[in-house]
HTML snippet that shows the backbone in 3Dmol.js (N, CA, C, O; Angstrom):
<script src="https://3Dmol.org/build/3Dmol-min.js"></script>
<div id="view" style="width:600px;height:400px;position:relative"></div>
<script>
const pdb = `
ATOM      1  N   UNK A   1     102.519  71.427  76.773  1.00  0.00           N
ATOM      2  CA  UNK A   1     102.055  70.403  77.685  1.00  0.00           C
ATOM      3  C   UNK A   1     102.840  69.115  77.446  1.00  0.00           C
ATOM      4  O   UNK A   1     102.926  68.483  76.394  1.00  0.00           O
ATOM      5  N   UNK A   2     103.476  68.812  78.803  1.00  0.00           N
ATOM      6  CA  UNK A   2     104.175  67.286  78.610  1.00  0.00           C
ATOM      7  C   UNK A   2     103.256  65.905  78.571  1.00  0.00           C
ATOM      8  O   UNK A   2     102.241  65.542  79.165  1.00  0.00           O
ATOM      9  N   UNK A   3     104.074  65.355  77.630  1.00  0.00           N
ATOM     10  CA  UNK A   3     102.809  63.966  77.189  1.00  0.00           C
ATOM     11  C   UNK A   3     103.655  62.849  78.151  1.00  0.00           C
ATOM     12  O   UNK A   3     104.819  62.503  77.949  1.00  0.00           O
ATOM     13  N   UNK A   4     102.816  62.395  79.197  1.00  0.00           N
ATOM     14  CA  UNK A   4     103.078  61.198  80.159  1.00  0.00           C
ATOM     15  C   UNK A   4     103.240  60.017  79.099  1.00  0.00           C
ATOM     16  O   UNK A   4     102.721  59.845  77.996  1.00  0.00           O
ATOM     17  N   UNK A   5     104.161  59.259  79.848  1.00  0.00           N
ATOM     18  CA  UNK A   5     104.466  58.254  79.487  1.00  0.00           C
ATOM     19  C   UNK A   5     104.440  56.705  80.101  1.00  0.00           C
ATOM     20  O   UNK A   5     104.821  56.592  81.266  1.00  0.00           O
ATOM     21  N   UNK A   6     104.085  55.700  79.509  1.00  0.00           N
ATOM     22  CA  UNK A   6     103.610  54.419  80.428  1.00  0.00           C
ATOM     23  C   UNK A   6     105.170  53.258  79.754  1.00  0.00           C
ATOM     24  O   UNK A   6     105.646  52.925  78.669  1.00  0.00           O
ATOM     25  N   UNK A   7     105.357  53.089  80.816  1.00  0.00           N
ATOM     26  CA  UNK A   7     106.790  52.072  80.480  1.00  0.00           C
ATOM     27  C   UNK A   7     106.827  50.784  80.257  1.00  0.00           C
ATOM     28  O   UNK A   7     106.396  50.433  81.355  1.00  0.00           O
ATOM     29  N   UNK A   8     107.024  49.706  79.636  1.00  0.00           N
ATOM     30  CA  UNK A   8     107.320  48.049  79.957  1.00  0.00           C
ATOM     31  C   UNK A   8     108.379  47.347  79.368  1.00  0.00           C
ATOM     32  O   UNK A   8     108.654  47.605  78.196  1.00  0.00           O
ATOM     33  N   UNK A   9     108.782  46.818  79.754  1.00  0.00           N
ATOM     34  CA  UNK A   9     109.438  45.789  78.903  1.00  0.00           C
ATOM     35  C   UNK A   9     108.879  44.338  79.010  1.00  0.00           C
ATOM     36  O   UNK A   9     109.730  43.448  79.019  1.00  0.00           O
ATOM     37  N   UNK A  10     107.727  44.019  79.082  1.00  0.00           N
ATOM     38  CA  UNK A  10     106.833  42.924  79.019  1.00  0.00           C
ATOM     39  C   UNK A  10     106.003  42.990  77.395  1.00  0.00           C
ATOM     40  O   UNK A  10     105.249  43.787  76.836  1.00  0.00           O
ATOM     41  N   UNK A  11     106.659  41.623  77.040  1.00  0.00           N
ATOM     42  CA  UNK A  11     106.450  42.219  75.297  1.00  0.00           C
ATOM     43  C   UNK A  11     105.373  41.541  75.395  1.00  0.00           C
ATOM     44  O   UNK A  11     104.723  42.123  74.527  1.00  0.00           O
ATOM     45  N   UNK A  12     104.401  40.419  75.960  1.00  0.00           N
ATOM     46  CA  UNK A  12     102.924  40.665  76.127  1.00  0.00           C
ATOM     47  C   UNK A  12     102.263  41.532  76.372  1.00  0.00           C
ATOM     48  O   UNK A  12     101.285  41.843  75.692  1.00  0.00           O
ATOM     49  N   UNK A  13     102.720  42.250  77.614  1.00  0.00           N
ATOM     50  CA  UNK A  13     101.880  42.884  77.875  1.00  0.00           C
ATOM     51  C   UNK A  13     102.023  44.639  76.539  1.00  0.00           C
ATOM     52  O   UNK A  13     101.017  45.316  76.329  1.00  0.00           O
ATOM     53  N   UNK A  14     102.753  44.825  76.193  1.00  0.00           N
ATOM     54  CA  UNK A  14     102.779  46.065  74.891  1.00  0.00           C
ATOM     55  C   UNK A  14     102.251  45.590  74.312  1.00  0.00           C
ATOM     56  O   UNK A  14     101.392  46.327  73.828  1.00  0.00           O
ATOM     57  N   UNK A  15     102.144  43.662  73.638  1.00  0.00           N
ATOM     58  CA  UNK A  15     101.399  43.562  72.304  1.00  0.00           C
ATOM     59  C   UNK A  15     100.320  43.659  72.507  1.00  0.00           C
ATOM     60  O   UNK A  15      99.666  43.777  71.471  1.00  0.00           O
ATOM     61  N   UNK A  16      99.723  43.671  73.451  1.00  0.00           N
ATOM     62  CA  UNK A  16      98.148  43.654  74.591  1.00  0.00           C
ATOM     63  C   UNK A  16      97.988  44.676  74.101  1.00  0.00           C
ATOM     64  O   UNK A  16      97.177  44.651  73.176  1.00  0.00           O
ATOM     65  N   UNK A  17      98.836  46.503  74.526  1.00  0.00           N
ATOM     66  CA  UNK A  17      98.346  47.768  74.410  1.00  0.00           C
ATOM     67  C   UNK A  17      98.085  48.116  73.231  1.00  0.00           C
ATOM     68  O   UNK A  17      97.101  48.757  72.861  1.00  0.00           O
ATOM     69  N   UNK A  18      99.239  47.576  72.382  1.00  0.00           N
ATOM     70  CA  UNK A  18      99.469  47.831  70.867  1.00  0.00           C
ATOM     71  C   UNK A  18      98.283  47.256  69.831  1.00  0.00           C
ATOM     72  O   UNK A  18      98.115  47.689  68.691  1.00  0.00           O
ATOM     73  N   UNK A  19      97.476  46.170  70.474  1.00  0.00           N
ATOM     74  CA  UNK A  19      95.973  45.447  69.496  1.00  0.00           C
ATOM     75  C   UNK A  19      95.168  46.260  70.047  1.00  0.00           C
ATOM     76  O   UNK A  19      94.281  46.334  69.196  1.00  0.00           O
ATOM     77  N   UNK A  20      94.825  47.016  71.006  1.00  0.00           N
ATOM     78  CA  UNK A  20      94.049  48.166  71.973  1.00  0.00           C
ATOM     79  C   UNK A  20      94.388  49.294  71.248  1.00  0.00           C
ATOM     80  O   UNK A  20      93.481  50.110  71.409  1.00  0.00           O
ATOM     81  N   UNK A  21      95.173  49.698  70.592  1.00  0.00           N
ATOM     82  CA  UNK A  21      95.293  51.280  69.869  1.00  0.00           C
ATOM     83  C   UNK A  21      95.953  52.270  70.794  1.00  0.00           C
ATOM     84  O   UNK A  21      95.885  53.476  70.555  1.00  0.00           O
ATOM     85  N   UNK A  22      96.608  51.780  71.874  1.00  0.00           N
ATOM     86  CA  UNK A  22      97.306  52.844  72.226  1.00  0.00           C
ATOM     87  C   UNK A  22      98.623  52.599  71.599  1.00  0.00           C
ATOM     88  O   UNK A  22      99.095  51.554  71.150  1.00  0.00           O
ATOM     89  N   UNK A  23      99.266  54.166  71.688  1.00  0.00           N
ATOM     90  CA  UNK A  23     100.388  54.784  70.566  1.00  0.00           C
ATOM     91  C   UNK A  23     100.946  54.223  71.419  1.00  0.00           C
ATOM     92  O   UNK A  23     100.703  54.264  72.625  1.00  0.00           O
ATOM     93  N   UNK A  24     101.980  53.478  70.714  1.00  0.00           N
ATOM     94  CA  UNK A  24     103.547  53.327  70.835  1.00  0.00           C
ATOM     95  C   UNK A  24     104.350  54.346  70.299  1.00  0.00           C
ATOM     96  O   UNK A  24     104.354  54.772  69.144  1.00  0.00           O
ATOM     97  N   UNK A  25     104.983  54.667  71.195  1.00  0.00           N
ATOM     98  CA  UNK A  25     105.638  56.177  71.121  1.00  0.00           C
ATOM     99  C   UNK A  25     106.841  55.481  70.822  1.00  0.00           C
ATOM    100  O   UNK A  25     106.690  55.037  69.684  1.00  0.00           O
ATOM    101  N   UNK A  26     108.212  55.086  71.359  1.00  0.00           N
ATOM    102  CA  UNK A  26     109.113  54.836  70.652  1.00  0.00           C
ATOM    103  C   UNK A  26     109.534  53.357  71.904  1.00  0.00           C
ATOM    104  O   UNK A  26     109.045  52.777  72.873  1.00  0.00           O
ATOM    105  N   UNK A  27     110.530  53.344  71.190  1.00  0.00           N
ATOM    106  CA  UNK A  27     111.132  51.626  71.999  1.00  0.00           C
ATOM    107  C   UNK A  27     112.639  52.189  72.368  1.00  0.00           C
ATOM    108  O   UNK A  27     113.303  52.840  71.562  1.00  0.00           O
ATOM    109  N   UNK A  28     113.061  51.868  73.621  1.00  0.00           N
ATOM    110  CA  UNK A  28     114.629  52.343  74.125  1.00  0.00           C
ATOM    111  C   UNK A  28     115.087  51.347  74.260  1.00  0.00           C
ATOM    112  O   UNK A  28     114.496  50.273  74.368  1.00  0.00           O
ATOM    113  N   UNK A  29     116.671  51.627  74.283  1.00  0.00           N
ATOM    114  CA  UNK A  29     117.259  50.185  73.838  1.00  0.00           C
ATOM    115  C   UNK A  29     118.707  50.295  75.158  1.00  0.00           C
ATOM    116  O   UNK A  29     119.716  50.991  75.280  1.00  0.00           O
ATOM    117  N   UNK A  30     118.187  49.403  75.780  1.00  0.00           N
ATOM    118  CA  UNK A  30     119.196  49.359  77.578  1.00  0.00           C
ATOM    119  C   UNK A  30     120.011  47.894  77.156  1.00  0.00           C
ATOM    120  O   UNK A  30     119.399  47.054  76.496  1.00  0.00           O
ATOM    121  N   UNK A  31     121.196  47.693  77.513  1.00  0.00           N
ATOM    122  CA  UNK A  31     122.298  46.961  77.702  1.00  0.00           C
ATOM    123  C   UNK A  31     121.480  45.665  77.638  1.00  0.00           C
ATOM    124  O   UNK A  31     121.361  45.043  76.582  1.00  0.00           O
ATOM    125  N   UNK A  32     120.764  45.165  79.110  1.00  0.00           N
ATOM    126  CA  UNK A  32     119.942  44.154  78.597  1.00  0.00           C
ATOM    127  C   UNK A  32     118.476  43.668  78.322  1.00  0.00           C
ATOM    128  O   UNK A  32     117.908  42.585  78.463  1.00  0.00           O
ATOM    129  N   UNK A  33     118.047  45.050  77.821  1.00  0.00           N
ATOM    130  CA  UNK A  33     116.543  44.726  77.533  1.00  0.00           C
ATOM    131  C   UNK A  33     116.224  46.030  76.705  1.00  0.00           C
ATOM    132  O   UNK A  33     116.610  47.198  76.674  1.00  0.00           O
ATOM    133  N   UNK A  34     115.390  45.290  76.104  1.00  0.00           N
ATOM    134  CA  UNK A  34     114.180  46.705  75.424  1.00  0.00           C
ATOM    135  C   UNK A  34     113.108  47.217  76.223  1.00  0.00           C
ATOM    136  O   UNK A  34     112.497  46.450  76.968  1.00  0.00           O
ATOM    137  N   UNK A  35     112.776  48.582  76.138  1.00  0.00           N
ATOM    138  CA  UNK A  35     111.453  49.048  76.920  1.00  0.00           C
ATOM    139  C   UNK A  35     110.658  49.835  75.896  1.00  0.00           C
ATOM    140  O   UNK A  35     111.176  50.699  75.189  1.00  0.00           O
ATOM    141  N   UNK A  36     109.558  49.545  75.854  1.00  0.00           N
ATOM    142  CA  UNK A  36     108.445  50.127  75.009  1.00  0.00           C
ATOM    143  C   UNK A  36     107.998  51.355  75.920  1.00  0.00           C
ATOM    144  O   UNK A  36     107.915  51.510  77.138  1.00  0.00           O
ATOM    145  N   UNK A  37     107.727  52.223  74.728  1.00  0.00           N
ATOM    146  CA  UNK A  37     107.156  53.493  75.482  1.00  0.00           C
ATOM    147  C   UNK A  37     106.138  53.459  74.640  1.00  0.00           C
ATOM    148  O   UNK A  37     106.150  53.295  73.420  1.00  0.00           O
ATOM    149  N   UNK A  38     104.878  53.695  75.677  1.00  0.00           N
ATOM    150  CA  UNK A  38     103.497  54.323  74.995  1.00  0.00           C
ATOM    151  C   UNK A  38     103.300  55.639  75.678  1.00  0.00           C
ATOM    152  O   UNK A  38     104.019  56.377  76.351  1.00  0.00           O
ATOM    153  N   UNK A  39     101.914  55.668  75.208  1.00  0.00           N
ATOM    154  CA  UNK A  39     101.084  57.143  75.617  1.00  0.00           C
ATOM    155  C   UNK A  39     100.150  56.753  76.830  1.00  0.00           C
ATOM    156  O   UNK A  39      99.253  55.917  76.945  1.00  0.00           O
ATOM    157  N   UNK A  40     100.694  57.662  77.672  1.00  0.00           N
ATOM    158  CA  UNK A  40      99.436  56.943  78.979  1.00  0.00           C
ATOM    159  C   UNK A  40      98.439  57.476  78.988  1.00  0.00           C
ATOM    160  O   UNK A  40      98.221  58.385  78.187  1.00  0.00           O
ATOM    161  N   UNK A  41      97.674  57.143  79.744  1.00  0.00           N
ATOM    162  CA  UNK A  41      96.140  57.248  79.450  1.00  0.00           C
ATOM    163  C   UNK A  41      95.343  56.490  80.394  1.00  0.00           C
ATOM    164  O   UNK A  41      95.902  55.511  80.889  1.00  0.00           O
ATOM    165  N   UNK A  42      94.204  56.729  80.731  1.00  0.00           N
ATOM    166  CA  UNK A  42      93.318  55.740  81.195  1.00  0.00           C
ATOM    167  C   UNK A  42      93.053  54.648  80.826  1.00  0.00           C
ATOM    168  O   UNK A  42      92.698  53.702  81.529  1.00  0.00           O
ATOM    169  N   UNK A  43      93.270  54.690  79.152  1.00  0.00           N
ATOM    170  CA  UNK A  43      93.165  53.165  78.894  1.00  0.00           C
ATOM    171  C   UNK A  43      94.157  52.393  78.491  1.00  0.00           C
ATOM    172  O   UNK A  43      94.035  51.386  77.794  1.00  0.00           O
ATOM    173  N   UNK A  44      95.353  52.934  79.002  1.00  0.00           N
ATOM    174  CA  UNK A  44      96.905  52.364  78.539  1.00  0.00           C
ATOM    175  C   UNK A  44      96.431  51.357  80.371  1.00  0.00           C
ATOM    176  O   UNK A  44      96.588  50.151  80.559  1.00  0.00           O
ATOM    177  N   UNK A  45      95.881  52.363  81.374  1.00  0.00           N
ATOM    178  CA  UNK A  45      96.413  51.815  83.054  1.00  0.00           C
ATOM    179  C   UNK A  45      95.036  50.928  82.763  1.00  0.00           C
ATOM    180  O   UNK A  45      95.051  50.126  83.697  1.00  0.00           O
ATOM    181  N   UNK A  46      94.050  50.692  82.097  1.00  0.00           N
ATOM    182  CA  UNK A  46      92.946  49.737  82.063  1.00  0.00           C
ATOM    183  C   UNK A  46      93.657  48.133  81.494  1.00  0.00           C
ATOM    184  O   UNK A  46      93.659  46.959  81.866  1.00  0.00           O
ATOM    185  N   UNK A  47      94.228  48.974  80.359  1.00  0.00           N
ATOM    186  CA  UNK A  47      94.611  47.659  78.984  1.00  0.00           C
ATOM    187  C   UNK A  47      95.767  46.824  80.146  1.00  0.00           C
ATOM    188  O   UNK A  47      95.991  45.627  79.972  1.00  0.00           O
ATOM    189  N   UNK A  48      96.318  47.446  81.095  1.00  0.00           N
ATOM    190  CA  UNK A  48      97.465  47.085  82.100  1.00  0.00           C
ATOM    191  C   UNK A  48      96.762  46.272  82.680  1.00  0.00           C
ATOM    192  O   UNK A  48      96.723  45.068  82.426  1.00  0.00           O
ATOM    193  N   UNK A  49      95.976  46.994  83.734  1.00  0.00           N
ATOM    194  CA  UNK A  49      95.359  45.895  84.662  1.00  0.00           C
ATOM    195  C   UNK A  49      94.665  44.789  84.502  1.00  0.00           C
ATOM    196  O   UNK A  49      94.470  43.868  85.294  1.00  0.00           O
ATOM    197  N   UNK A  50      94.100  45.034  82.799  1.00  0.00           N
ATOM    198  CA  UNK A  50      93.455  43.790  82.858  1.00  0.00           C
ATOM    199  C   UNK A  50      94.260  42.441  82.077  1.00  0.00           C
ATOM    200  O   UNK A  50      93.750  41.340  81.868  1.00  0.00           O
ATOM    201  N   UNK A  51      95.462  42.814  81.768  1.00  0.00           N
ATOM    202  CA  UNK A  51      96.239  42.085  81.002  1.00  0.00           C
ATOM    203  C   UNK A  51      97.073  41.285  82.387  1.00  0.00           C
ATOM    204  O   UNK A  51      97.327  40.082  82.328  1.00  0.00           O
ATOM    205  N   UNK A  52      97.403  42.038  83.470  1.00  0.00           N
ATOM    206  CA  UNK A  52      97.835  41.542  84.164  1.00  0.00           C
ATOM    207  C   UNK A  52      97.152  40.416  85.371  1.00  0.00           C
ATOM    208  O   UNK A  52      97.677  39.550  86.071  1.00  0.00           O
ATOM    209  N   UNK A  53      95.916  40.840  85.241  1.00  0.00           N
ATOM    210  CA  UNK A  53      95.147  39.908  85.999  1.00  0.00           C
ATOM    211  C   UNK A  53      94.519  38.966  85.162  1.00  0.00           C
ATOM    212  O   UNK A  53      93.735  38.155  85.654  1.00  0.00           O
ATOM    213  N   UNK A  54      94.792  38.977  83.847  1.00  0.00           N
ATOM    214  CA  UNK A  54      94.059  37.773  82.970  1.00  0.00           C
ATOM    215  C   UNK A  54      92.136  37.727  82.659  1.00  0.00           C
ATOM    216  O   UNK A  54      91.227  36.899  82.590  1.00  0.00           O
ATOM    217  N   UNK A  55      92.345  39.132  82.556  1.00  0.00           N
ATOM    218  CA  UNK A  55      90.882  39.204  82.050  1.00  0.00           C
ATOM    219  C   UNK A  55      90.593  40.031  80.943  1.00  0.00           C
ATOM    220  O   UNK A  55      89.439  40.385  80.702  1.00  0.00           O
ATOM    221  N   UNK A  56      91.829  40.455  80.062  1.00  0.00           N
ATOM    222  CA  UNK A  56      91.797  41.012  78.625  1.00  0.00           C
ATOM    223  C   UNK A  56      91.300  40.191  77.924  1.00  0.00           C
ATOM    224  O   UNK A  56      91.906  39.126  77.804  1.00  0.00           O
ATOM    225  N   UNK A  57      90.044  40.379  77.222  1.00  0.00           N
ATOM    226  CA  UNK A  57      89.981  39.797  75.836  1.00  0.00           C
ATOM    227  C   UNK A  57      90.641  40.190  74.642  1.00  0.00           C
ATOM    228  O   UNK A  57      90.683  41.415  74.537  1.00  0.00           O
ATOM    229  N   UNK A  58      91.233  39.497  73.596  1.00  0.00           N
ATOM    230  CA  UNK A  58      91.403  40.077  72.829  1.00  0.00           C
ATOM    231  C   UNK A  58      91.031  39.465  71.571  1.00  0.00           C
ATOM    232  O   UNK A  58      90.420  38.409  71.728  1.00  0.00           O
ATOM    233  N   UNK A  59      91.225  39.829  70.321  1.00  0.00           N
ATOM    234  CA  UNK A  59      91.461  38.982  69.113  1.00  0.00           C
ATOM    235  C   UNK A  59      92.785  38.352  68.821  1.00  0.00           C
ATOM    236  O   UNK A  59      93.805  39.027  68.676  1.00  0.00           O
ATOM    237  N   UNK A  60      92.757  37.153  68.742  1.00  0.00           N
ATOM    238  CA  UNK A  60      93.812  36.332  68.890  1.00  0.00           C
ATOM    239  C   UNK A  60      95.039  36.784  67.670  1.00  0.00           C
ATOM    240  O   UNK A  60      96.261  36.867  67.788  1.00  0.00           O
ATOM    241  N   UNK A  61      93.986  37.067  66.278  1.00  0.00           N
ATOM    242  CA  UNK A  61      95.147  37.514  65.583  1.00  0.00           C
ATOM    243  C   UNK A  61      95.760  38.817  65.278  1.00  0.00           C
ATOM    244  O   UNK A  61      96.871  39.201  64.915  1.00  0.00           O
ATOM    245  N   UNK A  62      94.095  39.605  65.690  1.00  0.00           N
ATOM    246  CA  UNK A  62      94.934  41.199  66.124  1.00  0.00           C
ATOM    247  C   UNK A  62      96.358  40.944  67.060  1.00  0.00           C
ATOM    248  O   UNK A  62      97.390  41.559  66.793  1.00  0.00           O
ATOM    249  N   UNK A  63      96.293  40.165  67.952  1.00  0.00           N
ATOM    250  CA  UNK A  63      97.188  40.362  69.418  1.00  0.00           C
ATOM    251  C   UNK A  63      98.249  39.686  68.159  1.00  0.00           C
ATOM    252  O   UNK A  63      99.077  40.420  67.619  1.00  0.00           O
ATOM    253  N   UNK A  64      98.157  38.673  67.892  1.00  0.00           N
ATOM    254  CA  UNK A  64      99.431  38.090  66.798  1.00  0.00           C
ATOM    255  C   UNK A  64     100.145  39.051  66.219  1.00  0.00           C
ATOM    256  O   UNK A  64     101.322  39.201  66.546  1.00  0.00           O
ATOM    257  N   UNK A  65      99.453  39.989  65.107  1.00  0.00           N
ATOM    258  CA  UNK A  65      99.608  40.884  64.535  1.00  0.00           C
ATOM    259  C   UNK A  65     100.961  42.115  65.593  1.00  0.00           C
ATOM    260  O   UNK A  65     102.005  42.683  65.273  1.00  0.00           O
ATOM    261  N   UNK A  66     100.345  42.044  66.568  1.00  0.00           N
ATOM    262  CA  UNK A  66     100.583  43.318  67.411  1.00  0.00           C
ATOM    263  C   UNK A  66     101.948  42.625  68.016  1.00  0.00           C
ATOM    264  O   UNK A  66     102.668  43.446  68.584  1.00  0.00           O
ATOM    265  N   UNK A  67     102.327  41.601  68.010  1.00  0.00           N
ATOM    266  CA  UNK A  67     103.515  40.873  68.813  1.00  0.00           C
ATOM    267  C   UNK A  67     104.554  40.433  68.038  1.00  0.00           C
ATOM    268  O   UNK A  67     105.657  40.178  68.520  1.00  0.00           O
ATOM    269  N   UNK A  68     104.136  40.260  66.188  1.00  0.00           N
ATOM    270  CA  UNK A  68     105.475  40.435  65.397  1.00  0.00           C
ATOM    271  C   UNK A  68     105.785  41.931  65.197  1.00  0.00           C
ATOM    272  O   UNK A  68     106.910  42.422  65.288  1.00  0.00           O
ATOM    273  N   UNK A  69     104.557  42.644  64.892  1.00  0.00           N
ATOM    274  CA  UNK A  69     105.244  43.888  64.424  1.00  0.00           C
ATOM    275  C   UNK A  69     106.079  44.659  65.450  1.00  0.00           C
ATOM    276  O   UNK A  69     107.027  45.320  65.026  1.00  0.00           O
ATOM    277  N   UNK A  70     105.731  44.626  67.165  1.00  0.00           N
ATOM    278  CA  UNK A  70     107.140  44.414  67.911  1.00  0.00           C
ATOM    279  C   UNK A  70     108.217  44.062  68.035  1.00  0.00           C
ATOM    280  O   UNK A  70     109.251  44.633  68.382  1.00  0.00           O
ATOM    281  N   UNK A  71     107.908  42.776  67.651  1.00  0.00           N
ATOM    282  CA  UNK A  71     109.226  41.918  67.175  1.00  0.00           C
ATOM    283  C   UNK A  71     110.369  42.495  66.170  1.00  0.00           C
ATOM    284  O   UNK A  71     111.531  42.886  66.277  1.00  0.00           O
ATOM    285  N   UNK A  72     109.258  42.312  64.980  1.00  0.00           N
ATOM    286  CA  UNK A  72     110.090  42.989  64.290  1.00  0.00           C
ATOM    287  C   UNK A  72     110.367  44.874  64.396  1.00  0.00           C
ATOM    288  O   UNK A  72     111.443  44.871  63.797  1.00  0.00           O
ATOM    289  N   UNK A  73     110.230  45.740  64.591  1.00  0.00           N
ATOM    290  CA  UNK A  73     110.804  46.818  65.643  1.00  0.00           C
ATOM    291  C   UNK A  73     111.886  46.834  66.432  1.00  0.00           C
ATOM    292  O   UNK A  73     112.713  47.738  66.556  1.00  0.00           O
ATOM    293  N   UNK A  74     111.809  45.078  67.321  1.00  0.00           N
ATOM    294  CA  UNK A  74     113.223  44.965  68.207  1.00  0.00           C
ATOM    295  C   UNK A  74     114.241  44.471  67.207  1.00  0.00           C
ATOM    296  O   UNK A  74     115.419  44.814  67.307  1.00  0.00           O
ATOM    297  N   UNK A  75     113.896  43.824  66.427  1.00  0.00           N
ATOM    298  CA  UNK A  75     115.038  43.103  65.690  1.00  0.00           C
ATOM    299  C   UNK A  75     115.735  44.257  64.792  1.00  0.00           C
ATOM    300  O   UNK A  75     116.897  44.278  64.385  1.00  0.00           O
ATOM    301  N   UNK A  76     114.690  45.228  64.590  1.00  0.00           N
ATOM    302  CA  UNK A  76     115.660  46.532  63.905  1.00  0.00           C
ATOM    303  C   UNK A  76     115.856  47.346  64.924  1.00  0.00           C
ATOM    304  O   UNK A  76     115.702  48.377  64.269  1.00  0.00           O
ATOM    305  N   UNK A  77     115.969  47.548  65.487  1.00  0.00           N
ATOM    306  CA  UNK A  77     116.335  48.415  66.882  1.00  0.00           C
ATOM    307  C   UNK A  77     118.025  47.555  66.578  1.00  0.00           C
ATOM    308  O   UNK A  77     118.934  48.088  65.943  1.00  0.00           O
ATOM    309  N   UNK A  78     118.100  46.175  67.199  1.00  0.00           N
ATOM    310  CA  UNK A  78     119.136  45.808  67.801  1.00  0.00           C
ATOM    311  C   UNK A  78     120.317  45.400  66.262  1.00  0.00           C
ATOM    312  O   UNK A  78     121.403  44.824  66.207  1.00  0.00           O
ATOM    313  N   UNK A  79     119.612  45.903  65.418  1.00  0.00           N
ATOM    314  CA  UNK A  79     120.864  45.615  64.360  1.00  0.00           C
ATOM    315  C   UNK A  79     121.194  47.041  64.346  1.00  0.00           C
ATOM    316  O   UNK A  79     121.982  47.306  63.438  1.00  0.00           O
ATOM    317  N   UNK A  80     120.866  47.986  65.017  1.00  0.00           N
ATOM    318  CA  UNK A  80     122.024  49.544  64.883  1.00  0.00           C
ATOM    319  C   UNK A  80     122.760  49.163  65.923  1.00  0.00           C
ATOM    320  O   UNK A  80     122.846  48.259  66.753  1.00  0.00           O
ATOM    321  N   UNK A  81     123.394  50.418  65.511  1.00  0.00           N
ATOM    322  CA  UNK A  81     124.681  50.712  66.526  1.00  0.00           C
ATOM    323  C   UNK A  81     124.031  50.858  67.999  1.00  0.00           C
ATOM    324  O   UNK A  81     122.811  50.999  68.080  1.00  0.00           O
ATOM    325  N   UNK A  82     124.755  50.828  69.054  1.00  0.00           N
ATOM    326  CA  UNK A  82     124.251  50.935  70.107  1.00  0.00           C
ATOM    327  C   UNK A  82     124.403  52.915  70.900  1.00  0.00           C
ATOM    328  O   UNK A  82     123.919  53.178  72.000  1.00  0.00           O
TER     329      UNK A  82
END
`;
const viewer = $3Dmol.createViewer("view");
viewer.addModel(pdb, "pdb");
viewer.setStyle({}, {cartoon: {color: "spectrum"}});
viewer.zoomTo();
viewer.render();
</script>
């Protein structure tokens, strides 16, 4: 069985999914941007909609938490080779 996949390169909106507990599956690395891959789900397209309309709550430092350890992910992503 193939495991669907939910796409962004909106690094709010992943650190949003990523304090929510959905898997970050891996991060791809395009000429000029990064894209996060998660696991889709009902509550990957919930944690979406409500991040995008501004009605996610979250914990301010969970979400902190969830937006360096991205960070840092991209910053080792982009020191390999391409």
């Amino acid at each position: 069985m193939e495991t669907q996949e939910y796409k962004t390169k909106d690094l709010g909106e992943a650190a949003a999914l990523l304090e929510r507990g959905v898997k970050l599956c891996r991060l791809d690395r395009y000429p000029r941007h990064i894209m996060f891959i998660f696991e889709d789900s009902k509550a990957t397209a919930n944690v979406s909609y409500l991040y995008y309309f501004g009605k996610l709550m979250v914990i301010a430092k969970a979400y902190n938490e969830a937006l360096q350890t991205l960070k840092d992910r991209v910053f080792t992503l982009m020191d390999t080779d391409p």
